[in-house]
N, C-alpha and C positions, 0 to 999 in steps of 0.2 A: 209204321204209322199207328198201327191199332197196340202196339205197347205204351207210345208217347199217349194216345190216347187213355187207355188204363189206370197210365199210373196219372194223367191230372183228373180223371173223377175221380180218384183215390185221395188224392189232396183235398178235390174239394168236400170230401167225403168226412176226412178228418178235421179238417178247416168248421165246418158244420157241425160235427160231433163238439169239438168243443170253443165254441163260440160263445161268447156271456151273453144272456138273455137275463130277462126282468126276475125270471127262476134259479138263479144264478147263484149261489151260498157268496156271502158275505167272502171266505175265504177264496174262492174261485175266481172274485174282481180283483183281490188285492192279486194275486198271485199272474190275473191277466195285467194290471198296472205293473207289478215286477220286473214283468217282462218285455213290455214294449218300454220301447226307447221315449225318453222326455227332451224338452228343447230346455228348459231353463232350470237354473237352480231352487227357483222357489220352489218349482214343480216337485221335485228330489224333497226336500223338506218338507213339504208338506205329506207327503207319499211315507216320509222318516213317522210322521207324527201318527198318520193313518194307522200304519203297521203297529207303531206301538200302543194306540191305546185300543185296535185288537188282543194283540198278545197280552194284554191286562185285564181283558173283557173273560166274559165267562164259558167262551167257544169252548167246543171241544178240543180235549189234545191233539186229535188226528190231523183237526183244522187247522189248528197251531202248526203243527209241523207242517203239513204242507203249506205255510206262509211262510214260514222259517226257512224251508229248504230254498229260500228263493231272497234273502234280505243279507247276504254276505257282500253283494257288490254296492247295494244301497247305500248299506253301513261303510263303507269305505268311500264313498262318492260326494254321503253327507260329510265326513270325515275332510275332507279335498276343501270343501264348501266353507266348512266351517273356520278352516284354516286359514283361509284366501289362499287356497291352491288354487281353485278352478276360478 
């Protein structure tokens, strides 16, 4: 029981650690939208439009990438979207 216990303050620990707060870099919200799951297609498009006129903007490259390394499946999702796949 005290490992089950461990490892969930450990969770909530990391769950905490990186949580978006109002101090949150621009790049740290998209990258949390990235990642959690959407219900509708606007939602995805709009999300397509967000990211790009980031990566247009004048962030840093580090920020870039870290938004980037996360917009492979977007880009294939709008893709779906656009096509009346989904």
């Amino acid at each position: 029981m005290d490992k089950v216990k461990k490892l969930l303050k450990s969770i909530a620990e990391y769950k905490k650690r990186y949580d978006i707060t109002e101090n949150s870099s621009t790049a740290e919200k998209l990258v949390y939208e990235l990642s959690k799951k959407h219900n509708t297609n606007n939602e995805y498009l709009e999300l397509q439009k967000k990211v790009k006129f980031f990566l247009e903007s004048d962030a840093s490259e580090k920020d870039k990438q870290m938004v980037m390394g996360y917009t492979e499946s977007l880009s294939m999702i709008c893709s779906a979207i656009k096509n009346n796949l989904l």
